[in-house]
N, C-alpha and C positions, 0 to 999 in steps of 0.2 A: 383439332389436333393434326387432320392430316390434309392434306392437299387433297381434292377430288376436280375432275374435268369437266367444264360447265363444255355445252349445246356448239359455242364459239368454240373450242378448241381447236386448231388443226390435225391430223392424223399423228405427225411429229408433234406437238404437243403433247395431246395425249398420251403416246408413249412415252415421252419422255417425265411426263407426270405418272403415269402407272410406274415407274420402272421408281421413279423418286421417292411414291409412296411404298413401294417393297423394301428399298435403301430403310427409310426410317421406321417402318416394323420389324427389320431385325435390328436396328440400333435398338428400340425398343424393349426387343426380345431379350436382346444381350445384356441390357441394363434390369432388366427384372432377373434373368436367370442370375448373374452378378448377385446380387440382390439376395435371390432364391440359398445362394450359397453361406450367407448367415443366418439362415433355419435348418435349422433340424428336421428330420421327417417327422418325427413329431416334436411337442413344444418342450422347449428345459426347462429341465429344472431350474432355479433364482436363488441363488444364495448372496445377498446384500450383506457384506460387513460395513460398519460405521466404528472408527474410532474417532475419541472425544481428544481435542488438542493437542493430536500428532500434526510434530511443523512438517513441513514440504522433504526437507531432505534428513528425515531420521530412518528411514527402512533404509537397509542393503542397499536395494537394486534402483536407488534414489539418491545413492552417496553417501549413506551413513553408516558409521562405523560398528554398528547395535547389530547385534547376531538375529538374522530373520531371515533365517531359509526359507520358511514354508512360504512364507510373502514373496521372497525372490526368485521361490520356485516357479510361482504362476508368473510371475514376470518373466523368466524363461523360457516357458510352456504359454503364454498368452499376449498380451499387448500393456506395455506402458503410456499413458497421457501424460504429454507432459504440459499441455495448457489447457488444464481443468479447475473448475471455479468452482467452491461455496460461497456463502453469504460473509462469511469471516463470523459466524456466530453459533452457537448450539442450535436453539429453539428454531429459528428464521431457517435453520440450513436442513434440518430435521424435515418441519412443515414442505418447505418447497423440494427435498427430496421423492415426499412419498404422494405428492401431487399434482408436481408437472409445474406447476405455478411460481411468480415470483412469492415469496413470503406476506409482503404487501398485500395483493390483489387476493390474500384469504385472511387479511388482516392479523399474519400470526410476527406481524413485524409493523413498525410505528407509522404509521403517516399522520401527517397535522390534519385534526376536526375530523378522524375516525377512529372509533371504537378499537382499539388495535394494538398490536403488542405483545410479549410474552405473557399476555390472561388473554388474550382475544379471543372471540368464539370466530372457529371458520363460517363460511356459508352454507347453505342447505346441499348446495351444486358442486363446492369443493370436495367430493371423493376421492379416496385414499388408493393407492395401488392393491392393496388386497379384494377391495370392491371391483376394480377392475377386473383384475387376473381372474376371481370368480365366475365371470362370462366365456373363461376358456378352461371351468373343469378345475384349477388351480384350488389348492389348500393353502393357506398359510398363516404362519406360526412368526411369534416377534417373541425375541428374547433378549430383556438388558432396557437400555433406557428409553425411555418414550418423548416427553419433552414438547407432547403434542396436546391439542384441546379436544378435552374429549377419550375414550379409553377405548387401546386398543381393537378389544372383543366389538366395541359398538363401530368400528370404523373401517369392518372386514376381515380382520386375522380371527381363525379359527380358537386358535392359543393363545395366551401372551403368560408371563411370568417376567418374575426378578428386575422387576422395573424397579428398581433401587439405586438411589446415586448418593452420596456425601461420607461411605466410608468403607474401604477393600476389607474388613475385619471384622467379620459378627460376634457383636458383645454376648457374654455368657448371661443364661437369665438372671435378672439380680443385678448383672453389674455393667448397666450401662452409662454409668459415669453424673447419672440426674440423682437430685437430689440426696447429696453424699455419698451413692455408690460408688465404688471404686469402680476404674473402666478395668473389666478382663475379655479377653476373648477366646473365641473357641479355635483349638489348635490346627482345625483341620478346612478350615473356611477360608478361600478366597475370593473376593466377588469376581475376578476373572475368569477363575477356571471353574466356576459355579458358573458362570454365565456357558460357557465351554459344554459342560457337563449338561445344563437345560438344553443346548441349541441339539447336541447330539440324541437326548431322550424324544424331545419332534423328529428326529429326522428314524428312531429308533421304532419310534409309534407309526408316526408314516409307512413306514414298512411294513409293518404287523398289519395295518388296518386299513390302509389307502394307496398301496403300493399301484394300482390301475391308475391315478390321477398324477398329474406333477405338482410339484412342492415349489412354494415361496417361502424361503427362512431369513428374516428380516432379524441381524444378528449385532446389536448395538451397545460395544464394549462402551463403559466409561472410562474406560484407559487410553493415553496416560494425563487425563484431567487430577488437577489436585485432588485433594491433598495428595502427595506424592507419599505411598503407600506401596508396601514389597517384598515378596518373598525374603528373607536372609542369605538364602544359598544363592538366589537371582543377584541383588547386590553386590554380593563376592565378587564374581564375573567381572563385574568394570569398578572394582573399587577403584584400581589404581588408574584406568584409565584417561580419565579425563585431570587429571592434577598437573598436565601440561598447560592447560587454560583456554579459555571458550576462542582466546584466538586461534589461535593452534590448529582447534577440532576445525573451527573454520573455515581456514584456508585449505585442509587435510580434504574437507566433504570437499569445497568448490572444484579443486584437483579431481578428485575421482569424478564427480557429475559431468566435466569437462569432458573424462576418458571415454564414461561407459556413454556420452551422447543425451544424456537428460534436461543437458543445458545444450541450447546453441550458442557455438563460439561470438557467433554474429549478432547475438542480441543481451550477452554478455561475457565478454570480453575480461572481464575483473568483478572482482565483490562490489556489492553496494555500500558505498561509507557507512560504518555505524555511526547511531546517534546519538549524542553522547547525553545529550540532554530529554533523551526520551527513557523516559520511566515504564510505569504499569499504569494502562488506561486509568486506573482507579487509585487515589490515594487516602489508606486509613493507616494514618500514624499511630495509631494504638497498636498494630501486627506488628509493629517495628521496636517497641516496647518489651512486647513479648518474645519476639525473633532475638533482640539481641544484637550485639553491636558487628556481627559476623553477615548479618543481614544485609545487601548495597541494593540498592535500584536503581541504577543506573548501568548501562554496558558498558561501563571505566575501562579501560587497556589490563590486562591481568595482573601485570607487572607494578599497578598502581593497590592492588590488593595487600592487605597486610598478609603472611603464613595461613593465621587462624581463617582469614577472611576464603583466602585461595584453597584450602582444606575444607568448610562448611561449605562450597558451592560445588567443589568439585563432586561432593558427597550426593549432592544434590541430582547432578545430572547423571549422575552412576543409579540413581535411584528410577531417574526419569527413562535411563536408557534397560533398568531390571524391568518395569512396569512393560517396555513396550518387547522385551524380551518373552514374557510369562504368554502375553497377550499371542506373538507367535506359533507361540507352543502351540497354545489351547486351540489356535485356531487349525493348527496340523491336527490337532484330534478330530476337528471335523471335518478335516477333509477327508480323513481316512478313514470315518464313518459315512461318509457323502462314497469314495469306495469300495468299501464293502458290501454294499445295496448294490454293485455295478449300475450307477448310474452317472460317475464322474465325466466319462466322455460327453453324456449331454447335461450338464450343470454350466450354466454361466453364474460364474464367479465376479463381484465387482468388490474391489476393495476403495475405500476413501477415507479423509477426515473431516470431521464437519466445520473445521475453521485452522488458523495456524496455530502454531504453540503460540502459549498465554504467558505474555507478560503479567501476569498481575501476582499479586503479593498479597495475601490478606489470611487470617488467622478467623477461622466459622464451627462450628459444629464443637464439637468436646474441647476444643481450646488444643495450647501445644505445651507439651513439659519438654525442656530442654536438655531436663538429664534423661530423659528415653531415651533410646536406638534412633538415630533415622532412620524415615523407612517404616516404620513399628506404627499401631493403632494408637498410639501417645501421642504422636507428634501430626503438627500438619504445617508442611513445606507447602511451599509451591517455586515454579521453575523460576520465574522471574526475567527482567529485560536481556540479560547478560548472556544465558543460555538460551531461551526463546532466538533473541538476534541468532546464533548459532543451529538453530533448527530449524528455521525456517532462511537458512542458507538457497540459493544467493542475493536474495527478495529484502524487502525493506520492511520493518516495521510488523507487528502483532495482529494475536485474537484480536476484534470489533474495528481493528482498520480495516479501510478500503485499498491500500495499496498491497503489492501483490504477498507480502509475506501474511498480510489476514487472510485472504480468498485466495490463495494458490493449493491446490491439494494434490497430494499422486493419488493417480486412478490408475488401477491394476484391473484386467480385466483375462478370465480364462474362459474357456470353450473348445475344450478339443475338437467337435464338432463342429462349430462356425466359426475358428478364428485362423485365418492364413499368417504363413510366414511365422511362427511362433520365435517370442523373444523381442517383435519388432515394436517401434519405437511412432506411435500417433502425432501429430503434432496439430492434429485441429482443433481450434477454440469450443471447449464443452462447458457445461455449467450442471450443477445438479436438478435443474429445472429439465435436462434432456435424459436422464434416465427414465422417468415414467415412460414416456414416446416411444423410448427403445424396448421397455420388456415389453410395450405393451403388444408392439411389431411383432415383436419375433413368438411372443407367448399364443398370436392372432385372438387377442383379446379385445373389449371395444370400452370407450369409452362411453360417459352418458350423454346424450341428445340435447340435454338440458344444459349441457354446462357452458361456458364462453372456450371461444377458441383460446388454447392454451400458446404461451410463448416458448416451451420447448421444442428442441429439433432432434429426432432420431438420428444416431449414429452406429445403427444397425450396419449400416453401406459403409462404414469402414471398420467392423469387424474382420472381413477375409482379404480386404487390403485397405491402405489408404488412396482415399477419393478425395478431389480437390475440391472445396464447399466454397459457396458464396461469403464474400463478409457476411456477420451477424453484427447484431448491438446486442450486448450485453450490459444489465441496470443495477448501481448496489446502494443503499440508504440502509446505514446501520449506528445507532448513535449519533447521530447528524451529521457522519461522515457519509458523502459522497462520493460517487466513479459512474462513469459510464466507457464500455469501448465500443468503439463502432471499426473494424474491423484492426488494423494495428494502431489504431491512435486511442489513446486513453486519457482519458479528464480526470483526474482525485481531488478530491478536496475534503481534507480532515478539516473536522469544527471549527469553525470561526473563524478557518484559514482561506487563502486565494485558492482558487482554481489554478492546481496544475496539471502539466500538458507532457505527454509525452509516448514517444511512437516505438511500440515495445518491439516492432520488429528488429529495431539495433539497439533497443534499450530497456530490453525487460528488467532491470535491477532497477530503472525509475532513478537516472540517474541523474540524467538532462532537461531540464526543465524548459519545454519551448513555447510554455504559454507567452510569451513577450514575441519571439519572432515568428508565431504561425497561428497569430490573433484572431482571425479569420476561422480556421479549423477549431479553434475554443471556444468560439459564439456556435459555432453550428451544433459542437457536439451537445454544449451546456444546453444550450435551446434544446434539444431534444432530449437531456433529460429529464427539463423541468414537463416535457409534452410527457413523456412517459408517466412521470412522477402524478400529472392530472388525470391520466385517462387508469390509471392504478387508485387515484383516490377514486375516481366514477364510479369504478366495478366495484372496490370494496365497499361502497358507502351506499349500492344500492339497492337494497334489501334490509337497509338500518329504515328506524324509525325518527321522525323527527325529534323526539325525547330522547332516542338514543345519540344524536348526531349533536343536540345541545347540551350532554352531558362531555362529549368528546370536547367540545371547544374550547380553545388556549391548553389543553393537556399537552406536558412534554411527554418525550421519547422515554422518559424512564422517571423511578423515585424521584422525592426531591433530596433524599441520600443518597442516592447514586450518582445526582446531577452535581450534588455537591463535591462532591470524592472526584468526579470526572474534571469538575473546575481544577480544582488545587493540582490535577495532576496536568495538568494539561501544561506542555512548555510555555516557559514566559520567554518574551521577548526581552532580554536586558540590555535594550540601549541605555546610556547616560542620558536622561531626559530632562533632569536637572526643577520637575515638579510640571516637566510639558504634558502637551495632550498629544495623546494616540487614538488617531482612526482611521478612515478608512477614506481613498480617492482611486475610483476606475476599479474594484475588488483589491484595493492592494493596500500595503500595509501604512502609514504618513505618520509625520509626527510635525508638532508644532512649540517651538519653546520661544513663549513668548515673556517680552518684559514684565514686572509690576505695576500696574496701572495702565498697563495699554485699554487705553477707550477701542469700545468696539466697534466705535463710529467714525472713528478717525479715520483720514485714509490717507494713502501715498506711504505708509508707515515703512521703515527700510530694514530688510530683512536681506537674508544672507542663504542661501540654495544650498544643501550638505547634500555629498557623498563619499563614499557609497551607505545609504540608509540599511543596513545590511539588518539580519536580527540581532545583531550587537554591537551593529556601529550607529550610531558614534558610542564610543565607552568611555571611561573615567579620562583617558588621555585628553580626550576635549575640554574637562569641564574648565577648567583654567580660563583655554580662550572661551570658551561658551557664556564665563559669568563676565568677562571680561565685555563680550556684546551686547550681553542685556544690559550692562549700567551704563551701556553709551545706547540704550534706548531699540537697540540691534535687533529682532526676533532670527531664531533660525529654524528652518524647515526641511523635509527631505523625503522621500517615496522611496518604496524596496522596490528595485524592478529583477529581484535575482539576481544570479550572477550575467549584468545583459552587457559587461566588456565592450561599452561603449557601440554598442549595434544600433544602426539607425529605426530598429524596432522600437525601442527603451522610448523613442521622444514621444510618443503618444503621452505614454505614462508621465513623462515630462511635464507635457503640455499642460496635462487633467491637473496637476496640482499645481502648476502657476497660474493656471483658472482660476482656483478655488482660494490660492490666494487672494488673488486681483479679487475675488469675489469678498474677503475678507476683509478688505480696503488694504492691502500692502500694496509696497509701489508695484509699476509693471517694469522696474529694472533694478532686480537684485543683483548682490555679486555673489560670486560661486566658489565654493569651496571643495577640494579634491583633494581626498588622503588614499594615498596610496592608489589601488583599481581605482578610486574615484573618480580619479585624473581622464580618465575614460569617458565617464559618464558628462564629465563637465565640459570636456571639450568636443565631444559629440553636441550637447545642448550651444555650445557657442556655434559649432558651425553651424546648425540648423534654425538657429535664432538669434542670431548678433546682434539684432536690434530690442531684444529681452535685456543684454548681459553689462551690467556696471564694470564687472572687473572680473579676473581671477585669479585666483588665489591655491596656492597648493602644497602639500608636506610630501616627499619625495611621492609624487604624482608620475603615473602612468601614462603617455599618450602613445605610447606605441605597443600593439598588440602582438607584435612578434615578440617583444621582451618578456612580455606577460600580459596574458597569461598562457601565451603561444596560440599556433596556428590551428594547432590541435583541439587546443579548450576553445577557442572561441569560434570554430566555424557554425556548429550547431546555431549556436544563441544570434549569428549573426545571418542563420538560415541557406548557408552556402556550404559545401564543401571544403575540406582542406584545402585542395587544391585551387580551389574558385577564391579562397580569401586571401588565399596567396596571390595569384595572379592578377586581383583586383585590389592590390591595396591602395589604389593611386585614388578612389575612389572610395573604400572603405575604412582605411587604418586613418585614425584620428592626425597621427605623426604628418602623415602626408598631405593631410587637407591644413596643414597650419597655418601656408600666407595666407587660406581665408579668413584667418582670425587674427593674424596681427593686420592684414589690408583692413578690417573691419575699427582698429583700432583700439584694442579691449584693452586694457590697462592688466598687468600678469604682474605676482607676486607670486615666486618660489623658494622654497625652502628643502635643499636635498645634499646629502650624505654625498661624499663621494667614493666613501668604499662600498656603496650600494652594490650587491651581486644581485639581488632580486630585482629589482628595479633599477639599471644602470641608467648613471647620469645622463651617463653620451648621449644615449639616445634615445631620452625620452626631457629631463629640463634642458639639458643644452643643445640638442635640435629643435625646440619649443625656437631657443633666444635664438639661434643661427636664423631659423626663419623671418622674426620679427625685423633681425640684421637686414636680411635680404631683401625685406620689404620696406628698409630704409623707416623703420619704426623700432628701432635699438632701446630707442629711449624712452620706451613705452614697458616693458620688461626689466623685474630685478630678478636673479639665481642668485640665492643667499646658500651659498655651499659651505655645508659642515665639515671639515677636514677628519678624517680616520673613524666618519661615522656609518654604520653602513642601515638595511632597514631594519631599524628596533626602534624601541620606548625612549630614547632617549630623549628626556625633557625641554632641550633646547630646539627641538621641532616644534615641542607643542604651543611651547612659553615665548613665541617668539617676538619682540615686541612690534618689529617692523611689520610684521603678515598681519599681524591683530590690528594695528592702528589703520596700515591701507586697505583693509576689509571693513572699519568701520566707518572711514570716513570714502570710498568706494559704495558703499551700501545706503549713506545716506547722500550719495550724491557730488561729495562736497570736490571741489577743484585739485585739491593738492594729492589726491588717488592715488596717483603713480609717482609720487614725488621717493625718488630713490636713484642711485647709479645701476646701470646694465648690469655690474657685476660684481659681484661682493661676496669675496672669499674670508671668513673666520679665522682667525688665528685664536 
């Protein structure tokens, strides 16, 4: 570690090595005292809250509108994270909380051909934070839900109660709702402030009887997890609130997150689009049955709501935002029994949620009567995609995803005694994998000998300020959704979808997709998750038995009713495929519509290149020409490259599926079709492969990137700068490279509006024809311009006879291609 002076030294040397090695024993020194100054003189107390599918921005001091002082207090008085990670799940996020570990590597989450999962038995070696903490004197107590293998008392906490989850209302004896009894409940029971009430009688008893040792209260609400269940007088509070609509509340949090700094301007900038066709991870049409027709799953625009619709949801979130109101409260009672002990100054407080809010929708336990109260022990809501999208503002997507609205959580953190600057705002990459490491520092506790080196990192050293940390990687596999980040670049890939790419330091809402232009960084990231993902099966799998390890094999991730429910819910792709096939070329999405009786054997077969292959393009608008190619023998094909606006990235992607063609036996010279952005992608493919392309062909086509989709949307995708795409367009913008596509001689059919304001004529078909002009190939190019039509549906785009026939007789070859005049205006 330090410099010492060898025998050789000169007299100046040596001093100046002595004087060097003095310099870095007080860097040394500085950085342990530093260090020193987030302990205590003796160890704190550990008060762990855990709530159950609280999204990212419902507390206060997070953006949300829900009354939570005592939570905003220690944000006040302590530190906010605002890039802190769970699993995006209960079990998985619970296990690697109170272990240090990924959930995996103690098999309490799925890997393929291991024992593993929400039944998994951990390891012998997997020890819990209360076994820890034991080695430094620590007691501790777990109160609320567990979710773990194995029970409490056996796995180090001295206490455990109230480990109870599926209903806030205890049925009276007699009547709980099985076998004809009526459900009633007792009037004076809530599972919150019951859980409230337990956490306080440990912290009551600790005093009377162990007041010499410090305390671990491991304090884990099932609030506000469905069913959505709550007080009456808490409901009141926000009946009226939220009947503005989940857009509304929306834009309201992103604004305030914006003010109080919880979001960076620079890494979002705007909301993340909702998804309109993203539902609840899990689809059981029978809740929907029973829910009733007020019931939507889908995040629809509010506006699109009917009355009753817009009144039953609002109900809903007023219920969601009473649960985490009560939740509050209860938790103010302990602090100010954590108080009255005079022990708050040295108590480290963490608050979190073990995944986002929950899209899901399903109807369990006592079933729902529609004529109860919501809210009431009768019913059982849940929050669903609409509201969820709105809690987990400004983030993408749900509970059991990988992107960040699953795994994003606030972490609140207090310690009057070790935390500087109170109020102040963290912004280093943590995971709940790095709380074990941390109490275990500061508690000077040890782990065991026996166990594997764990993958969390203490964040001790930014309690009394922020310290600037190394990249980490950070790993998630949770229903065969995947992510991995390695410092701000992040991989996701939800089930049976591409790897996407995206670098959250200017893009945390995941909005920009740059797996196409920084193809390079997605091989490296993906490669190391899959190295993770092996040396995560090695550890978990090695302590099984070979009986055990052949009982895991070919096992999925979950039921085969969950897997099913997961299928149906999972978005469909709705291209117009017209009975094609869908798969897969380079991880990316293809489609193939091929004629009737095409021999598999045949080859040179003439087929026709589409874009943009979007997930719902091509749609019904095509099928006209679509069926119109298959009965002259035509196949058409096409690859999703995102939205890649014509970047010279996209042509790989190109490439891989005119392979795969060619590999097919089609010809190696299709012609190309471009509707609308398409126009982009087709003429990128001409200029980078002229000797590939029959013809092209286009419906008010895109070739100029400043018209659309601007300089703005396309510089990411096209891996430059605004400014750099700007300055290079001579180079980059498809418009500008055009003489090398009429010099190349490609045969062009266009069909465009001329009251186009999205896509102007001028300058995108008739700078196409001016260049063809200038390259003294005029006559190679027809602009079939629609008068007073601008871009819409309008049939005579689709139905055109002229683009259909020179596409199909362009496709198979045949001489008369471009047989047409320059210019042909419609009356």
């Amino acid at each position: 570690m330090f410099a010492f002076s060898s025998p050789n030294d000169s007299p100046i040397d040596r001093k100046f090595l002595a004087a060097n090695r003095w310099r870095r024993l007080l860097v040394m020194l500085a950085f342990f005292i530093g260090a020193s100054k987030a302990r205590a003189e003796t160890p704190p107390n550990v008060l762990l809250i855990l709530a159950d599918d609280l999204g990212y921005s419902d507390l206060g001091c997070y953006g949300g509108e829900i009354q939570t002082p005592n939570l905003d207090s220690i944000a006040d008085g302590g530190l906010r994270f605002t890039q802190f990670y769970n699993t995006g799940r209960c079990w998985p996020t619970r296990g690697a909380l109170l272990s240090g570990y990924y959930a995996q590597q103690i098999r309490r989450d799925f890997l393929p051909g291991v024992t593993s999962g929400g039944q998994g038995t951990r390891p012998e070696w997997a020890k819990l934070l209360p076994e820890m903490l034991a080695s430094a004197g620590y007691r501790s107590y777990h109160t609320g839900k567990w979710h773990i293998d194995g029970k409490p008392t056996e796995s180090g906490f001295d206490v455990s109660s109230l480990n109870q989850v599926g209903r806030y209302f205890r049925p009276l004896p007699g009547k709980d709702g099985r076998r004809g009894r009526p459900l009633e409940f007792e009037d004076d029971f809530y599972l919150t402030s019951a859980m409230a009430d337990d956490a306080i009688a440990n912290l009551k008893q600790h005093q009377q009887r162990h007041s010499n040792k410090p305390f671990f209260q491991y304090l884990a609400f099932t609030a506000p997890h469905f069913p959505l269940h709550a007080l009456p007088e808490d409901i009141a509070i926000y009946d009226q609130t939220y009947q503005v609509g989940w857009d509304v509340i929306r834009r309201r949090r992103f604004e305030k997150m914006r003010s109080i700094g919880v979001i960076d301007s620079k890494a979002a900038s705007h909301l993340s689009a909702v998804e309109p066709q993203l539902g609840p991870p899990y689809h059981f049409p029978d809740a929907f049955e029973i829910l009733g027709e007020d019931e939507v799953n889908r995040p629809m625009p509010w506006a699109k709501l009917t009355k009753t619709q817009q009144l039953f949801q609002a109900k809903k979130m007023a219920i969601h935002a009473a649960m985490i109101h009560r939740m509050d409260i209860e938790i103010g009672r302990v602090f100010d029994q954590i108080r009255s002990m005079d022990a708050w100054e040295n108590t480290l407080v963490m608050f979190l949620s073990d995944n986002g809010a929950s899209a899901e929708i399903m109807v369990r336990g006592d079933g729902h009567d529609p004529q109860a109260n919501p809210g009431s022990g009768q019913t059982y809501l849940c929050l669903g995609p609409g509201w969820s999208t709105t809690c987990n503002t400004p983030f993408r997507r749900h509970k059991t995803w990988t992107h960040e609205g699953g795994i994003a959580t606030p972490f609140l953190v207090s310690w009057p005694q070790g935390v500087g600057s109170p109020g102040s705002i963290r912004r280093s990459v943590q995971h709940v994998i790095d709380v074990v490491p941390t109490v275990v520092e500061l508690a000077g506790a040890s782990r065991s000998n026996q166990s594997p080196q764990p993958p969390g990192v203490s964040f001790a050293k930014q309690l009394p300020e922020p310290v600037d940390t190394e990249p980490r990687t950070l790993w998630w596999y949770h229903d065969a959704h995947r992510a991995i980040r390695q410092g701000d670049w992040k991989a996701v890939s939800p089930k049976d979808e591409p790897w996407e790419l995206y670098h959250l330091a200017s893009d945390r809402i995941e909005n920009v997709d740059l797996a196409i232009p920084e193809g390079q960084k997605l091989r490296e990231l993906t490669s190391q998750w899959e190295k993770m993902k092996q040396a995560m099966t090695e550890l978990a799998s090695k302590d099984l038995t070979p009986e055990q390890l052949k009982r895991s094999a070919g096992a999925q991730h979950t039921s085969e009713k969950m897997l099913q429910a997961q299928r149906a819910a999972q978005p469909k792709r709705s291209q117009q495929l017209l009975g094609g096939l869908a798969f897969r070329v380079a991880d990316r999405h293809a489609f193939l519509i091929a004629p009737d009786g095409t021999d598999a054997g045949q080859v040179d077969k003439p087929w026709i290149f589409y874009a943009p292959a979007l997930s719902r393009y091509p749609d019904q608008n095509e099928s006209w020409m679509f069926k119109r190619f298959l009965e002259a023998g035509v196949a058409i094909a096409g690859i999703d490259v995102g939205e890649g606006y014509g970047s010279p990235h996209s042509q790989s992607k190109f490439d891989a599926l005119y392979d795969e063609m060619v590999r097919r036996g089609y010809s190696s010279k299709p012609a190309l079709l471009g509707r609308s952005r398409g126009g982009l992608w087709v003429s990128r493919f001409a200029i980078e492969r002229p000797e590939r392309v029959a013809a092209i062909g286009g419906i008010y086509p895109v070739f100029d990137y400043t018209t659309y989709p601007g300089i703005e949307r396309a510089a990411s995708v096209y891996g430059v700068s605004a400014s750099q795409l700007e300055q290079n367009q001579e180079s980059l913008n498809p418009i500008k490279r055009a003489a090398e596509i009429a010099e190349s001689m490609i045969p062009v059919y266009l069909v465009h509006g001329t009251e186009d304001q999205v896509v102007p004529i001028e300058e995108n078909s008739n700078a196409l024809e001016t260049a063809y002009q200038k390259a003294r190939q005029g006559e190679l190019i027809t602009v079939k311009r629609i008068p007073d039509q601008g871009h819409n549906l309008y049939q005579g785009f689709f139905r055109d006879e002229g683009l259909t026939n020179f596409l199909i007789n362009a496709a198979k070859g045949q001489a008369n291609a471009a047989a047409g005049q320059s210019s042909i205006p419609v009356r």
